[in-house]
C-alpha positions in Angstrom: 18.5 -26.2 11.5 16.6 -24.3 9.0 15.5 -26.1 5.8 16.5 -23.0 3.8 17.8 -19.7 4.2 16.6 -16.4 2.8 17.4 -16.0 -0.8 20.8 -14.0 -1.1 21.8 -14.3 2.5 25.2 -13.3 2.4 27.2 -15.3 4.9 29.8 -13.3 7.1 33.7 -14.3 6.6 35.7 -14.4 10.1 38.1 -12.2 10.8 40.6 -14.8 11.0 44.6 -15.0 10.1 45.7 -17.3 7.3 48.0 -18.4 9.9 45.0 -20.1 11.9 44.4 -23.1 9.3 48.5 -24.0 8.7 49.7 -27.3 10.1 52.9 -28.9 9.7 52.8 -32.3 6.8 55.5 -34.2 6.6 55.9 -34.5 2.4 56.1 -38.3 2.9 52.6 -38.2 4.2 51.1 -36.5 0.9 49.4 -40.5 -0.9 51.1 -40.7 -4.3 48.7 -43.7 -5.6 45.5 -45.0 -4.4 45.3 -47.5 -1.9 45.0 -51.1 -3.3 41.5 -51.2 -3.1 38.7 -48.3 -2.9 37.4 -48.9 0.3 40.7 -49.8 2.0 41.6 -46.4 3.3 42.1 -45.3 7.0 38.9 -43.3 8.3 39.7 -40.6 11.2 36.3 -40.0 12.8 35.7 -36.7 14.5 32.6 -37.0 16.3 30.2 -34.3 17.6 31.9 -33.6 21.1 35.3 -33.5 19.5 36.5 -36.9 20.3 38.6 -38.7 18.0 38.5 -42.5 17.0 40.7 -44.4 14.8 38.7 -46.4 12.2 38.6 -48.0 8.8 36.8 -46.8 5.4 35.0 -50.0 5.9 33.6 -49.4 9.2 31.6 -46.5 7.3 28.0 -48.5 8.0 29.0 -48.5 11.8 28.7 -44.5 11.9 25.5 -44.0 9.8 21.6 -45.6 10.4 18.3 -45.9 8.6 16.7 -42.6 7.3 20.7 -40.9 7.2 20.6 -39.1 3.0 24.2 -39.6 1.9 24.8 -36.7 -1.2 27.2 -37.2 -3.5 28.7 -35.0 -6.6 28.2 -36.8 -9.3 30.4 -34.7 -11.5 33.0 -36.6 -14.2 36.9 -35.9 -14.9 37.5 -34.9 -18.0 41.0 -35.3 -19.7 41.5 -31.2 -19.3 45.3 -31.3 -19.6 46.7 -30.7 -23.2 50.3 -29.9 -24.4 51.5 -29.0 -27.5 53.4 -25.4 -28.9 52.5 -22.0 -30.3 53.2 -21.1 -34.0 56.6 -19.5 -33.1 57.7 -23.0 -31.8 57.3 -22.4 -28.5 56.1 -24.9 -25.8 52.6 -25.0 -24.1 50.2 -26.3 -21.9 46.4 -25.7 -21.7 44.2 -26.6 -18.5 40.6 -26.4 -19.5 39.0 -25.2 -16.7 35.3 -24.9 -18.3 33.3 -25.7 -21.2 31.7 -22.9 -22.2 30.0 -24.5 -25.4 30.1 -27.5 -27.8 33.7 -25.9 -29.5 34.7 -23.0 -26.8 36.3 -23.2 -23.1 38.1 -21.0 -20.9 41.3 -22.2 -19.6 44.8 -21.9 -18.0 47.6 -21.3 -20.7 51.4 -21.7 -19.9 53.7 -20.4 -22.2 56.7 -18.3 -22.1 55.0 -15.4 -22.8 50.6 -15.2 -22.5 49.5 -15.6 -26.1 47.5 -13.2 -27.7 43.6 -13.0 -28.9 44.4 -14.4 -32.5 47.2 -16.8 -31.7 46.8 -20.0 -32.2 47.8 -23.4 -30.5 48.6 -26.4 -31.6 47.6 -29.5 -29.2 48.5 -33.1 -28.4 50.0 -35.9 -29.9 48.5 -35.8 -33.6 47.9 -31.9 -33.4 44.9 -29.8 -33.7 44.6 -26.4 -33.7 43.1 -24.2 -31.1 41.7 -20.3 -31.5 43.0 -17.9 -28.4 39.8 -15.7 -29.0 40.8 -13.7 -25.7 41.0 -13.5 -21.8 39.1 -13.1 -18.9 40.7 -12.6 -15.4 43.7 -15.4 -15.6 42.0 -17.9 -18.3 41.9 -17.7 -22.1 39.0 -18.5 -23.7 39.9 -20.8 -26.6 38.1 -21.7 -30.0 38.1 -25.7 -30.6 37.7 -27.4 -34.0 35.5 -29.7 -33.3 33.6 -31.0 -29.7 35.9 -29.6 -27.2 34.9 -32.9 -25.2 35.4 -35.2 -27.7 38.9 -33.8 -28.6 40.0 -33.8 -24.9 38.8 -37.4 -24.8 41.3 -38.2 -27.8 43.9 -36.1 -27.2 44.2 -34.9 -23.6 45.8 -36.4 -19.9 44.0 -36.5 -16.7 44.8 -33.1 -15.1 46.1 -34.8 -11.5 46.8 -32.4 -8.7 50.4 -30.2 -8.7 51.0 -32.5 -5.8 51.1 -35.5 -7.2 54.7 -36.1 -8.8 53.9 -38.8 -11.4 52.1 -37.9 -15.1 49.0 -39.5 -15.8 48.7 -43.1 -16.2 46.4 -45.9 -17.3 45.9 -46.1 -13.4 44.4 -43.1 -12.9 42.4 -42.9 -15.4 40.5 -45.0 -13.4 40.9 -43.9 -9.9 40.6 -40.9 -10.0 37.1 -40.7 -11.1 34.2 -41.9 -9.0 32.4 -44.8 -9.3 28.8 -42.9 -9.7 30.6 -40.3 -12.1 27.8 -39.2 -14.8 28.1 -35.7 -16.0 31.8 -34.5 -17.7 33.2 -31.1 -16.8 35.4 -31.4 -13.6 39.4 -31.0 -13.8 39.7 -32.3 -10.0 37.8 -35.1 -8.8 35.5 -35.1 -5.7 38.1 -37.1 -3.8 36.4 -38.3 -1.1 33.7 -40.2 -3.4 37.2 -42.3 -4.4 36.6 -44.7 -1.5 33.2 -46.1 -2.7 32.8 -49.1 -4.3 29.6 -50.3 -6.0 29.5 -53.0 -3.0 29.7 -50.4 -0.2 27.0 -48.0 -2.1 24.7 -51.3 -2.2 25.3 -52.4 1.4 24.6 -48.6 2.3 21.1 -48.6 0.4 20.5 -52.3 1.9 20.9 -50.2 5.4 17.9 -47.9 4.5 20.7 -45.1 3.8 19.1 -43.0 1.2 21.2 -41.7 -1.6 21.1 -37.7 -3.5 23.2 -36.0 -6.1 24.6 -32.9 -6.7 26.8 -31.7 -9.6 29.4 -29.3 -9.1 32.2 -29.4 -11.8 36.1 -29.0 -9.6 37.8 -26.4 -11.1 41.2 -26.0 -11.0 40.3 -23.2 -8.4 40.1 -25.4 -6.0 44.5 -25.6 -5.7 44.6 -22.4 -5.8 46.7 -20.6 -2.7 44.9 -18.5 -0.4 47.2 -15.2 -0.9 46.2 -12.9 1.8 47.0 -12.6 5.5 43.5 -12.0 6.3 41.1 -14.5 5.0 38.0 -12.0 5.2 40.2 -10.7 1.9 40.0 -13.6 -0.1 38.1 -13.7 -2.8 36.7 -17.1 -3.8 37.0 -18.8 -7.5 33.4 -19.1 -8.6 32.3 -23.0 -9.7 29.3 -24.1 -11.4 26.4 -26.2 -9.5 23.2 -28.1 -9.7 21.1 -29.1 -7.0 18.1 -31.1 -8.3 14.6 -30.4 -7.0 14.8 -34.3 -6.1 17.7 -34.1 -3.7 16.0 -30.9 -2.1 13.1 -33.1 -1.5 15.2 -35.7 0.0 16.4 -33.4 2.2 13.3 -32.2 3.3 11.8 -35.7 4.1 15.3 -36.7 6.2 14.7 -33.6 8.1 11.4 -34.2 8.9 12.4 -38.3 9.6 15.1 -37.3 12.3 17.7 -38.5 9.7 21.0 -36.6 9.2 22.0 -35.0 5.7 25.7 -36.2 5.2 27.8 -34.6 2.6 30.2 -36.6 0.8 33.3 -34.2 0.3 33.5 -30.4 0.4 32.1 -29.8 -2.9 28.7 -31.4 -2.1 28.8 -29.0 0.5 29.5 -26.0 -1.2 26.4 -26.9 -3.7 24.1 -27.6 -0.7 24.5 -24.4 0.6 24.8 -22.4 -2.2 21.1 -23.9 -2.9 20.0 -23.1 0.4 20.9 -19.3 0.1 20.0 -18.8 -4.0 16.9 -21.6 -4.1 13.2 -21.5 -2.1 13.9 -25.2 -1.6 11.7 -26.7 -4.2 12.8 -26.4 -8.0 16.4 -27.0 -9.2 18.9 -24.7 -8.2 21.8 -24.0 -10.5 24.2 -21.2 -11.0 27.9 -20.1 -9.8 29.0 -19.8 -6.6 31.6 -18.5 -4.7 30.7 -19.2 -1.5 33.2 -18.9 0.8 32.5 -21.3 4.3 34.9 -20.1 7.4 34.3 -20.8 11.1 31.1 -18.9 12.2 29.0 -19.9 9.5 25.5 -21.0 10.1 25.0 -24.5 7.7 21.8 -24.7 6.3 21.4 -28.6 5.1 24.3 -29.9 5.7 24.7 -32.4 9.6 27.9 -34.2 9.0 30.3 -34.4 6.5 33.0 -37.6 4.4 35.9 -35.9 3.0 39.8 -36.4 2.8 42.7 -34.2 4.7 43.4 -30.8 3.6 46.1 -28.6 2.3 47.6 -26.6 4.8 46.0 -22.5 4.5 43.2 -23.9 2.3 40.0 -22.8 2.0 38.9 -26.6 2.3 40.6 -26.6 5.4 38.4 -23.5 6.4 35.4 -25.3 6.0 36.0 -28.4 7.6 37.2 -25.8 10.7 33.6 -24.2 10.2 31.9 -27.7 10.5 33.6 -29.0 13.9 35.5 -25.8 15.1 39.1 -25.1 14.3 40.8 -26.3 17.8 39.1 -29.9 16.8 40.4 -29.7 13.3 43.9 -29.0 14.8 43.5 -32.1 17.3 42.5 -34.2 14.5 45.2 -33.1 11.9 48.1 -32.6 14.5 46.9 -37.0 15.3 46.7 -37.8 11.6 50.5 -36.6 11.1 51.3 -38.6 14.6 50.0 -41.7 13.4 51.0 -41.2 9.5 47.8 -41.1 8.0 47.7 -40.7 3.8 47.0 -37.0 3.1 45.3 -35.2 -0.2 43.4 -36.6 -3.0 44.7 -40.2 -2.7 45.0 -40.3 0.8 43.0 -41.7 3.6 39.8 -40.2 5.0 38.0 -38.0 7.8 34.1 -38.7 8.9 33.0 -35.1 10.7 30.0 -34.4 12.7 28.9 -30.8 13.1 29.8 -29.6 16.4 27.1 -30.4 19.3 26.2 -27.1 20.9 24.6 -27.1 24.3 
């Protein structure tokens, strides 16, 4: 594999059906809490010839050696979900989906009717007031009073998934956030960094396993319904990333030790190769990206993959199809309904190698 492509390489989309990536999920299936313990999650491995073997979280070590680079998304949840009323009296609820400085964001608005530039909102419990200043594409950008992260820490929820049925507890506050979280901005956690514990990231690094960051901040994007019949048609939401020069160098020296760079969840993907098509490999790369990864695509950095099970016609599920092929992907979701594996952000977990080619 190439260590980088050339800058602005423009990746082709397949001319595939939306119908390709849908499976049938029991709603039983979708995890509701996390499991007792971090590491105590199922782990389906899918390995390079397309084989599939029934493991646990904790057999992790087993499948990687000395000289492997691990890259995690160190991104942190913030408390993005607000709910208060307009003026008029009239309930509301705000998603921030971005900081866009100390006392502004863009975010998702729910009212009866979309509020107006000039309108103002007033938020949680013991209630502040918020600016609508105006609106681009389907967010509002929104005046704060104060430190919009500071008045979300007070004031706001955890913004769970719309699949998970329960509000925001004292439980997830915890939980869903990952152990190595450092920099605040997500609304969706990197779910498949959930399952490490400090114990396994120290066992791992005891192993030789080297360790890299990346910071892309979830947007609420990333639930979004894939609304066309032909996927080629989609358009991609556009999320914010940071690869350091550090973990570009990283990669560079697994390469050229035979080591394999193994992305922990899809969004560590998406940053990797977003870096590999806007970045010459050695300075920082940063920017938006709307990468879109289908079957076909050529990775650049990225060998093998940790994540958790997919929605049904997502483009998550598109990119896990583009790492191993989309008949294994089928096998290996069609076995994790058969033998009632947790699905989704709380669910259980899928190790992926890149498909061997002859």
């Amino acid at each position: 594999m190439p260590l980088f492509l050339p800058r602005h390489c423009t990746p082709v989309i397949a001319d595939l059906d939306l119908a390709d990536f849908d499976y049938p999920l029991p709603p039983e299936l979708i995890a509701q809490h996390p499991a007792e313990r971090r590491d105590a999650s199922r782990l389906l491995h899918l390995d390079g010839s397309g084989d599939l073997h029934d493991r646990q979280f904790t057999d992790l070590p087993s499948l990687l050696r000395a000289g492997d680079l691990l890259v995690f998304n160190n991104t942190r949840v913030i408390k993005a979900r607000l709910r208060g009323h307009k003026a008029s009296g009239g309930q509301v609820e705000v998603l921030v989906e971005r900081i866009t400085d100390a006392d502004r964001a863009l975010a998702h608005v729910r009212a009866s009717k979309s509020p107006r530039p000039g309108t103002r909102l007033r938020l949680g419990d013991t209630p502040f007031e918020v600016t609508v200043l105006g609106r681009q594409d389907e967010l509002f950008e929104l005046a704060f009073p104060g430190p919009v992260l500071e008045l979300l820490a007070l004031h706001g929820s955890v913004p769970l998934p719309p699949y998970i049925s329960h509000a925001a507890d004292h439980e997830d506050e915890s939980r869903y956030q990952t152990v190595y979280a450092e920099k605040p901005g997500a609304v969706a956690a990197p779910t498949a960094g959930l399952h490490f514990d400090q114990a396994m990231l120290d066992h791992l690094q005891a192993m030789g396993v080297n360790q890299a960051f990346v910071t892309l901040h979830v947007g609420a994007g990333t639930f979004q319904p894939v609304r066309v019949s032909h996927i080629r048609d989609h358009v991609m939401h556009a999320e914010r990333y940071e690869v350091p020069a550090d973990t570009l160098q990283k990669i560079r020296e697994t390469r050229a030790g035979g080591g394999r760079v193994i992305a922990v969840g899809t969004t560590s993907v998406r940053s990797l190769e977003a870096a590999a098509r806007e970045s010459d490999g050695l300075q920082d790369a940063q920017g938006d990206t709307r990468l879109f990864i289908t079957p076909g695509y050529q990775f650049a950095y990225v060998d093998a993959l940790i994540t958790n099970f997919h929605l049904p016609q997502s483009t998550l599920l598109m990119l896990v199809s583009a790492l191993a092929g989309i008949e294994p992907i089928r096998r290996a979701y069609a076995h994790a309904v058969q033998s009632r594996y947790r699905f989704f952000s709380y669910g259980d977990a899928m190790f992926i190698e890149a498909t061997q080619t002859p």
